[in-house]
N, C-alpha and C positions, 0 to 999 in steps of 0.2 A: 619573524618577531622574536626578540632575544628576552624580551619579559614583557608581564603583561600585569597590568596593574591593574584593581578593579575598587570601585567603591559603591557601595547599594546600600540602601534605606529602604524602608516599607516595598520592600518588593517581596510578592509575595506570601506573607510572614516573615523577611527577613527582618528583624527590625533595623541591622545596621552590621555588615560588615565589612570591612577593609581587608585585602591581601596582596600580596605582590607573590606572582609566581615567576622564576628564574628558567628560564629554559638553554641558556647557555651551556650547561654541562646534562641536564637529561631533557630531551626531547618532549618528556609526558610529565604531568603531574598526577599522582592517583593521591585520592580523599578517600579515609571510611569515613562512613556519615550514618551514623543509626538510623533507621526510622521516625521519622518525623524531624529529624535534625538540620536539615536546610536542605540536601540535595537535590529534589524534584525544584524545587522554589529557586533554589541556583538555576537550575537547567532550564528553567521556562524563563529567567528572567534574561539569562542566554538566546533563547530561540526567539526573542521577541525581539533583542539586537539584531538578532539576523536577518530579521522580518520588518527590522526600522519600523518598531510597533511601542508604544509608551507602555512601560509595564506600572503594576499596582496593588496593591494591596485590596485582594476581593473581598473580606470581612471588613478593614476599616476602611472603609473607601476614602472618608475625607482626612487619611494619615497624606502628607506630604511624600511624595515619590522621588529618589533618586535614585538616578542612574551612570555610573561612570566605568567605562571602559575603553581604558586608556594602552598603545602597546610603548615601547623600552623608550621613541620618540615624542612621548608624551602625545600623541595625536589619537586623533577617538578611531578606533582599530575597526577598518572598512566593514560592514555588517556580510557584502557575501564572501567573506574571507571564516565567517562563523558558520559552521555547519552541527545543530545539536541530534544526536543519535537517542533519540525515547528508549524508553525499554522495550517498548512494543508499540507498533501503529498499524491494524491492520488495513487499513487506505494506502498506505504510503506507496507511492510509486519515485523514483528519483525521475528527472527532468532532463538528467544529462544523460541518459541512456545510448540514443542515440548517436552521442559521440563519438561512443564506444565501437562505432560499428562501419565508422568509413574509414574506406579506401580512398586516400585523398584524389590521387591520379586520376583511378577510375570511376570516381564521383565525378572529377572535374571535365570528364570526357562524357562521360554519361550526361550531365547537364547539359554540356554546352549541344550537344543532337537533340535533346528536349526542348530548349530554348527554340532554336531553328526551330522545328516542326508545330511549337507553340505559338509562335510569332504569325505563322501561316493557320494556322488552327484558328486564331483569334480572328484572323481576320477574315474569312470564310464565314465562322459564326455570325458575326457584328452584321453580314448581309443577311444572313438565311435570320435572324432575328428580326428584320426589319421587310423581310417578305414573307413570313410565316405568321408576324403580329404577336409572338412567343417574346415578352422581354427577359425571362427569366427561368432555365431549365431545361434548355432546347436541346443543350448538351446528352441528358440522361435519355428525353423523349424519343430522341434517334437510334442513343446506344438501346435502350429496353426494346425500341421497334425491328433491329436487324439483328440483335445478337440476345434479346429478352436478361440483358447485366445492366446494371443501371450505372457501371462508371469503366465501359469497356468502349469508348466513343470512336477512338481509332481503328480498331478492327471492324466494327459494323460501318465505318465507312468503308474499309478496306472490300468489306463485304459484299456490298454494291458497287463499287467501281465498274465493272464492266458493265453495271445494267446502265447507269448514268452515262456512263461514256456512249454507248451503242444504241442504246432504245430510242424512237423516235421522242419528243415531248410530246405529255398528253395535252393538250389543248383547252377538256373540259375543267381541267383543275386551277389553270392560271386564272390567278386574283383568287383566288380560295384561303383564308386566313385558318391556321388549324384551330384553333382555340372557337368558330363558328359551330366547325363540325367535333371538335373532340374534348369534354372538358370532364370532369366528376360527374355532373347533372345528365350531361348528356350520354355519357358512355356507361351510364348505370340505367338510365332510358331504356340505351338501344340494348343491352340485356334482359329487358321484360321479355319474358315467355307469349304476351301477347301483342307486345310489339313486332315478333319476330314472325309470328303467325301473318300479322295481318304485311310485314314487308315481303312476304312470300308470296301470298296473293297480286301485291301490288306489281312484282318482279312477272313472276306469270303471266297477268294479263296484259305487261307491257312488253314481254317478249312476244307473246303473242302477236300483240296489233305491229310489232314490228315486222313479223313474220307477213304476215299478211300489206304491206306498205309497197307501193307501186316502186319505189326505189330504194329504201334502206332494207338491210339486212340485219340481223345482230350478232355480233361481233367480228363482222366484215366491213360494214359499211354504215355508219350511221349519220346522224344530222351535223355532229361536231366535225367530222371528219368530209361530211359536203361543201361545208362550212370553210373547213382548211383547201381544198381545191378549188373555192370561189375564189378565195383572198390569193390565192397564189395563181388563178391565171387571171385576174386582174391587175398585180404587182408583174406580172410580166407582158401584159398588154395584148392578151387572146386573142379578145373581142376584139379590141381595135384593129385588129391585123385583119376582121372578119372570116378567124374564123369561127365553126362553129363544132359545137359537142351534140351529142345521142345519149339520152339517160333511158336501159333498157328495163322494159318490166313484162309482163305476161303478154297485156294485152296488147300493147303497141309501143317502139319507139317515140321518145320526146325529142324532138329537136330545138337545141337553143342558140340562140345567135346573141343574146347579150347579156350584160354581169346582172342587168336588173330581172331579168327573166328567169337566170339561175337561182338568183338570190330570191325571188317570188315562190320560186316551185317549193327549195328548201324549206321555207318558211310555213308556206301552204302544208308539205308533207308534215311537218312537226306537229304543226295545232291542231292538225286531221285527228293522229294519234293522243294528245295532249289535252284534246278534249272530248274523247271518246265518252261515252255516260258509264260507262263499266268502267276502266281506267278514275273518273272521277271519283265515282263511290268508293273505291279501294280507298285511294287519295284522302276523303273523307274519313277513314276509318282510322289512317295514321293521323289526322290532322285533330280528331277529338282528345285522340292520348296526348295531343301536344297544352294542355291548358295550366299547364305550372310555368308563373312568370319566371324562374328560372333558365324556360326552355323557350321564354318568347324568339329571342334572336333564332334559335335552332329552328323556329319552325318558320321565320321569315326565311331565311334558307332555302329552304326546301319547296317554301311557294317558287321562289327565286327560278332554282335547280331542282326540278322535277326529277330529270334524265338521270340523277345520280343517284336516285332512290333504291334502286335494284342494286347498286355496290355497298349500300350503309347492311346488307346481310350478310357481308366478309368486312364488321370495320377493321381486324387486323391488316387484311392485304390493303383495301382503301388507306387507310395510313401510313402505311410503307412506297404508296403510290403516290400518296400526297406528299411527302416527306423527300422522295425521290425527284420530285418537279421543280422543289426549291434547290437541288444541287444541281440541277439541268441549268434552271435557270442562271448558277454563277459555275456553270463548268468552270471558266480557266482557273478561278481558286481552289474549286476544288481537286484539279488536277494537278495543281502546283501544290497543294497538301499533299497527297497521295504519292506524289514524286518524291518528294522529302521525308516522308512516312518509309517508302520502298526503301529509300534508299539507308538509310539510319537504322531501321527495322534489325537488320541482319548485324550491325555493328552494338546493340540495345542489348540483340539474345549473348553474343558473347560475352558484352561487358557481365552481364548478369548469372552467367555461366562460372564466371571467373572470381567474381564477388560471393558466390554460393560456396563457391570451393574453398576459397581464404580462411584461414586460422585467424581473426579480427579478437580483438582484444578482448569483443563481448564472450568470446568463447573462452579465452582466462578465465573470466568471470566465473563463468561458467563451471569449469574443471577444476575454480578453488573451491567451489561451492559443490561439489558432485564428491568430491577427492575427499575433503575438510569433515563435512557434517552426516551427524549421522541419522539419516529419516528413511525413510519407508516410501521415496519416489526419488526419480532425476527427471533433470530439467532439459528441455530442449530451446531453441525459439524453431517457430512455426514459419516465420516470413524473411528470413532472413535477406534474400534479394531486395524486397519491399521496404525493410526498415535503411538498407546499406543505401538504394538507388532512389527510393521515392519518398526518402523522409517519412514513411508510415509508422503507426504506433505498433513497438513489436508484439506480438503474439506469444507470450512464453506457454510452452508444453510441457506437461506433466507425465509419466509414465509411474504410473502405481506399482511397487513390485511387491511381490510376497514369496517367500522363499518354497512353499508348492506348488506355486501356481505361474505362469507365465504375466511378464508383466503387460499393464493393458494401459490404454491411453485416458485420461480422467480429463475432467475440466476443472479449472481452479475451484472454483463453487463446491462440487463434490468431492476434490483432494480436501478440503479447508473442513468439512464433514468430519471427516476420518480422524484426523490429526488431533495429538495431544496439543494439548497447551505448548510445551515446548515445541515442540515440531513446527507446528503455529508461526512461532518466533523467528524459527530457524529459516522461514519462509520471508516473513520479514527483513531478515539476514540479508539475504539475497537482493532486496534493493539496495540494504544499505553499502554493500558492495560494490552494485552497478557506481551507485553515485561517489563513492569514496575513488573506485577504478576511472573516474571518468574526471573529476579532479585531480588524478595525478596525471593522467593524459594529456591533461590541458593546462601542466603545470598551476595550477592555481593553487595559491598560498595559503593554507587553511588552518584553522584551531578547532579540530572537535570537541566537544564536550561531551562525551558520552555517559549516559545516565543510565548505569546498572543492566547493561546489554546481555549479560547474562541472566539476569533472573528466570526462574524459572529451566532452569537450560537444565539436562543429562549432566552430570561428569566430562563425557567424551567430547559432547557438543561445547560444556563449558570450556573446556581446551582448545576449541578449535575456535572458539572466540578470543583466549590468549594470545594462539597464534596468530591471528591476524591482526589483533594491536600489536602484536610484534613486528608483522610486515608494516604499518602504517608509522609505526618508529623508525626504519629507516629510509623514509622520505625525506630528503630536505627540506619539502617545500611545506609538511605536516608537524604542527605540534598537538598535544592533545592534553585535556585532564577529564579524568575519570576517576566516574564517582561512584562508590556501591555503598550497600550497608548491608550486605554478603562478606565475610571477615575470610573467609576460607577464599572467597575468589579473589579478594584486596591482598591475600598473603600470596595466593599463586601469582598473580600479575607482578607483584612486587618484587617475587625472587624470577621467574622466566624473563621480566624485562630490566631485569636488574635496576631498580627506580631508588635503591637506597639512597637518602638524602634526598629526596622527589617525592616522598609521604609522608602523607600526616592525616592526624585526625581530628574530627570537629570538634572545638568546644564550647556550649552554646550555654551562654547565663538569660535571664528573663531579658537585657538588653542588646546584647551585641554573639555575634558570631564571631570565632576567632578560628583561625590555625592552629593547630601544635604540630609539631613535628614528632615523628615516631619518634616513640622510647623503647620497643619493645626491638627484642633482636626478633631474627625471621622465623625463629622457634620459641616461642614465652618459657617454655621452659630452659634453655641455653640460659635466659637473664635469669629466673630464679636461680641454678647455679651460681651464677657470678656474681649477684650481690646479695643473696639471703645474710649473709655474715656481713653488712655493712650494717650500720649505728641506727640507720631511720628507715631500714626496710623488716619493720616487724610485721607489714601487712604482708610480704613475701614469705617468713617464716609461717604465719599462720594459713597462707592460699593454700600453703604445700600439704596441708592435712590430707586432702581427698585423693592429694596426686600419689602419696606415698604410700597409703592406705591403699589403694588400688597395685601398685606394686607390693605390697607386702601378700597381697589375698596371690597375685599372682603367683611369689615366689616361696608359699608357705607357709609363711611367718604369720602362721593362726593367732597370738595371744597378741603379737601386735598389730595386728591389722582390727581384733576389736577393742584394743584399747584405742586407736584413732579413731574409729566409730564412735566412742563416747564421748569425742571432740565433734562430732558432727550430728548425735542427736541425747537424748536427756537420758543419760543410763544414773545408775545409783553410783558408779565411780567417774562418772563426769565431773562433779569440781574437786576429785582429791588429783588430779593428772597436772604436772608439773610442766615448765620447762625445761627442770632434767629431764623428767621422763620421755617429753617429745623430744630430746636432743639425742636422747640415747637410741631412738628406736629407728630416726633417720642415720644414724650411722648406722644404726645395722642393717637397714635395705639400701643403703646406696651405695655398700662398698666401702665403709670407714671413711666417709667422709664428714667433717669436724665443723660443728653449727655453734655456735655464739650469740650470745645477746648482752644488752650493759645491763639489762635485769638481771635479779637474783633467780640464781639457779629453782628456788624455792616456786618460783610466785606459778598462780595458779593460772593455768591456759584460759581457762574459760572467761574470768573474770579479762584478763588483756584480750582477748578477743572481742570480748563488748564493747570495754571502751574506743580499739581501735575503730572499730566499726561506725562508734555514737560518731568521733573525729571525722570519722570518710562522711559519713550521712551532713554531717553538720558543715563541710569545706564550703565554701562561697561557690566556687566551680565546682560543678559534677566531674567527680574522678571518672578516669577513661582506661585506665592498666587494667588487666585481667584481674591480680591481685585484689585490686580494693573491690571490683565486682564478685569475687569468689570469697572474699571477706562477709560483705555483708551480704551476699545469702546464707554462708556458714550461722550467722548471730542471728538472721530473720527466723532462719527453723529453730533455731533452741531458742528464741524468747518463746514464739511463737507454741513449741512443744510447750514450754514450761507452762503458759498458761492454759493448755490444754491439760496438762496433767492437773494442774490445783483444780480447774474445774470437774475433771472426771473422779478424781478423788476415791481413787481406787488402784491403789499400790500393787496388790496381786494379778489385775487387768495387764498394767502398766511394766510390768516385770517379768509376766508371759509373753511378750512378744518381740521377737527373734530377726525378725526382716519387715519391710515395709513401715517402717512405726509411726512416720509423717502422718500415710494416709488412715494405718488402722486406729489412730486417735484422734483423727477427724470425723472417723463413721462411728466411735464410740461416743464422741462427744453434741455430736446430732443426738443423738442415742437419749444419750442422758438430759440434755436441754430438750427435746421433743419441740412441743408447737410454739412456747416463751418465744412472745411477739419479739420482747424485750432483748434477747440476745441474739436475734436474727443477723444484727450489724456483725457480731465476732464472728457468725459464721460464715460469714460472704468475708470478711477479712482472712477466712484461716482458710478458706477455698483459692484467695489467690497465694496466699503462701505454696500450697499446695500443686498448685499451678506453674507458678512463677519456677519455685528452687530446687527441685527433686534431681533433673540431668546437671543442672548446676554443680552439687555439690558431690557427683559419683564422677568427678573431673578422671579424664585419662587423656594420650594422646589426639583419640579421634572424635573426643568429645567437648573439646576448649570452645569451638568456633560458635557454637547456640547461647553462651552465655558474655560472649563478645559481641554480638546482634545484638542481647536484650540491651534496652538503655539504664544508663546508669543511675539515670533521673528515676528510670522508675520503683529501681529499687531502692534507692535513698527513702523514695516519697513511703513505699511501701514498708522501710522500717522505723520512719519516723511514727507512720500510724502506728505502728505495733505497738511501739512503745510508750506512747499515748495510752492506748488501749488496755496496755496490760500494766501500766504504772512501775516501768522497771526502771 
């Protein structure tokens, strides 16, 4: 996008601004924007473009909404081509993470063996679902039964292979639906302590009468397995061949000569045992625990399937037996799984060997953010194979460090404890990275909007947020505008990314928002140089009181550095000070340098001080130079004093004091007013004086940037009351 055009009404608070930003010649656009001046209200009216969400005016609701953003083809500028950067979101995760993190090759090799062994996986499942009576979960049920992991499904089949392939099938388990024998209701049953008692009993007495059975044994020879040698020498035609079988027991060989004979004896031996009067009364005992309708089926069951009673006191192993009958029953699938599994298995661990060990762009990420900021942990990921091969959500790792202590491994929740505010942020930081890295990866065309990302930052960190809108400025595919109302970090961005002619500052009347364009050079003071001596910069000769005054206390020049103090508070030679006298005394701290005015040499500083000042307060648009802001703080403190002086009215007070004089005529004038309901308003008024202008007016190099923050609205508002107040 070569420009980008915007138009907004009640969005917001906005009431109504128009801009065109030109990105042809710089990539970014930086805004200062004071406090409460539009930026958050821009930035959200942005992220709702991008979220293709109607924006609005949340006080007037029924204000009328527009919205236009247009780019250089006049067309409405795609909304995921908008990406807005908050100052701070601690939820924020980026979406595109992920991206960051493939190996295209060895994704696309890794898939396509997943695929394969999926496609056989599926179809395995779709039976054992439909022999099991499981529609939904069968997956985890198996993996927790052979490997106790609830999403390790391949290896606990792998697990059992051999028993499925080789073991005979059980017999008693066929037509057994699990969800009969295994459910919440039932599997929290069979752990009652007197459920378990009384299946102990019931196990006991029916090994017992087994033991004692003219022909079963227990766990040699029982009724299900008589059962399978009936059916299997009648399927091959025994009897009819006549011959015959011997079933031996203590007291005499049985001989039988036919399938109905066998099948009689079986049947006979079963119910012999099965209705023993000892055996029943156990039976009995499990049968009254069964009377929660929850557990009716469970207990038709078990009238059902008596003989299975004695394995519900291992239901772990019973379920892995049961679970084991339904892959018997579809061996060839599941064999053709387990081939396909074998064989990919060995080709899976490489691929994942080789993706573990790759330098992936999420580790840029990484070592810009390790390298760049400066906090009190580094960052790992945790799953890296996971996130690269199986689209998993990554796991990022924290390491705590402390300069005596060795570092230790944290979890986010307990890092985010510890951490400053800034640090906080800086953590922050770190998704807005992933996601800024992950749009360049994927080429996508983007406009950020970044809303005051350093707030709150260190120094160090706040540089390390420079430098990476510097990295994102030579993107091609990236434009940006950024916005703070931070004046110290809108001046560093401005000279590190060289944005000259790409800034400007807000300026907002009670109807519309506009642009201006910087007037200031990169040093405010560079421009007071260069034009205090021009015809309509008297508000530049009078800023320069506090700044010269500060160099003068620096360089010596005792008598003159308190005669500029009597320009900045109510001394007894405050209105005899001239604008020779201030011309003479800037040339003598600045090296003979020659200051001018079309006034007369004569006219009295303080008196041109006010009135420039009434002019700034009174302009239609709030002034935005440093000048006219260090203007009319200079005139708020001396109206301000002066009417503290007439009211304290006490000359010898007022005459004694040497330093501080703002505040020690604010505690003297409390003082003197005491509990006067009636003057409560001047003193809440001379308290934000007091507030408001003090760092203001002791201006030096590294103290300009706190009185370019404050807004300029609200010092006008603040010396229009003054002067209201004090009738000057």
């Amino acid at each position: 996008m070569d420009k980008l055009k915007i138009a907004l009404e009640n969005c917001y608070g906005i009431r109504k601004m128009d801009a065109e930003f030109d990105f042809t010649k710089k990539p970014a656009q930086l805004i200062y924007a004071p406090n409460g001046s539009m930026k958050s209200s821009f930035a959200k009216t942005f992220k709702d473009h991008s979220m293709a969400t109607p924006s609005r005016d949340r006080i007037y609701t029924d204000r009328e909404t527009k919205r236009s953003i247009l780019d250089h083809e006049n067309k409405e500028l795609p909304a995921d081509t908008v990406f807005v950067i908050e100052p701070y979101d601690a939820g924020y995760q980026s979406g595109r993470v992920s991206t960051l993190l493939v190996n295209k090759a060895l994704k696309a090799e890794y898939d396509a063996i997943l695929k394969s062994i999926q496609e056989k996986q599926d179809a395995l499942i779709t039976k054992i679902k439909k022999t099991s009576g499981i529609r939904s979960g069968i997956e985890e049920i198996i993996s927790v039964a052979f490997t106790r992991k609830p999403d390790n499904l391949l290896r606990a089949l792998d697990r059992v292979r051999s028993e499925v392939k080789d073991d005979p099938f059980d017999q008693s388990l066929e037509g057994i639906k699990y969800g009969s024998l295994f459910n919440d209701k039932v599997e929290a049953f069979l752990a009652d302590p007197d459920l378990k008692s009384a299946l102990e009993d019931y196990t006991a007495t029916y090994d017992n009468l087994l033991e004692k059975s003219r022909f079963f044994r227990k766990g040699v020879f029982n009724h299900y397995q008589a059962g399978e040698i009936a059916k299997q020498l009648k399927n091959h035609g025994f009897f009819q061949a006549e011959h015959k079988i011997y079933l031996h027991s203590d007291a005499e060989d049985t001989k039988v000569e036919t399938e109905k004979e066998l099948e009689d004896i079986i049947s006979e031996e079963l119910e012999a045992i099965l209705s023993d009067d000892t055996l029943k009364e156990k039976f009995e005992k499990i049968d009254k625990k069964l009377t929660n309708k929850e557990l009716r089926d469970f207990r038709e069951f078990l009238l059902s399937n008596q003989t299975l009673i004695p394995r519900l006191q291992e239901p772990d192993v019973f379920k892995e037996d049961l679970l084991k009958s339904y892959l018997m029953l579809h061996k060839d699938d599941f064999e053709e799984l387990m081939d396909e599994f074998s064989g990919g298995k060995k080709r899976l661990d490489e691929i994942a060997n080789e993706a573990s060990d790759q330098a992936t762009k999420w580790q840029e990420v990484i070592n810009i953010f390790n390298r760049r900021f400066s906090v009190p942990f580094k960052v790992s990921i945790e799953n890296k194979q996971d996130v690269i091969l199986k689209r998993s959500t990554p796991n990022i790792g924290f390491m705590f460090e402390d300069i005596s202590e060795q570092p230790i491994a944290v979890n986010r929740d307990q890092l985010v404890d510890v951490l400053s505010n800034g640090e906080r942020r800086a953590l922050y930081i770190l998704n807005i990275i992933f996601e800024v890295e992950a749009r360049k990866s994927e080429h996508v065309k983007t406009l950020f909007v970044v809303d005051d990302i350093a707030d709150s930052f260190d120094y160090k960190n706040k540089y390390a947020i420079v430098e990476y809108l510097s990295d994102i400025l030579a993107e091609p595919d990236f434009r940006q505008i950024i916005l703070t109302h931070n004046y110290d970090f809108y001046r560093t961005v401005w000279k590190r990314l060289d944005l000259a002619g790409a800034n400007f500052h807000i300026s907002k009347t009670s109807d519309k928002i506009e642009l201006s364009s910087e007037k200031m050079y990169r040093d405010p003071f560079e421009k007071w140089k260069a034009t205090a001596n021009k015809v309509d910069k008297t508000d530049v000769l009078l800023a320069m009181v506090p700044f010269v005054r500060n160099l003068a206390d620096y360089c010596g020049f005792k008598e003159d550095s308190e005669k500029l103090t009597s320009l900045l508070h109510q001394k007894a030679d405050s209105s005899s000070i001239t604008l020779s006298d201030l011309f003479s005394i800037y040339k003598k701290v600045l090296n003979g340098q020659e200051f001018s005015a079309e006034l007369a040499a004569d006219t009295a500083v303080i008196p041109l001080l006010l009135e420039t000042a009434k002019s700034i307060a009174g302009a239609g648009e709030i002034a935005l130079d440093l000048e006219k802001k260090v203007v009319l703080s200079i005139a708020i403190r001396l109206v301000a004093e002066a009417k503290m002086i007439a009211v304290i009215n006490d000359d010898a007070f007022v005459n004694g004091i040497i330093s501080n004089q703002t505040a020690k005529l604010l505690r003297k004038l409390k003082e003197v007013i005491g509990g006067d309901e009636a003057k409560a308003p001047l003193i809440a008024l001379m308290d934000r004086v007091n507030l408001m202008t003090p760092e203001n007016i002791h201006l030096n190099s590294f103290m300009y940037e706190p009185i370019l923050d404050m807004s300029a609205e609200h010092l006008a508002r603040l010396y229009n009351e003054l002067i209201e107040e004090c009738a000057v």
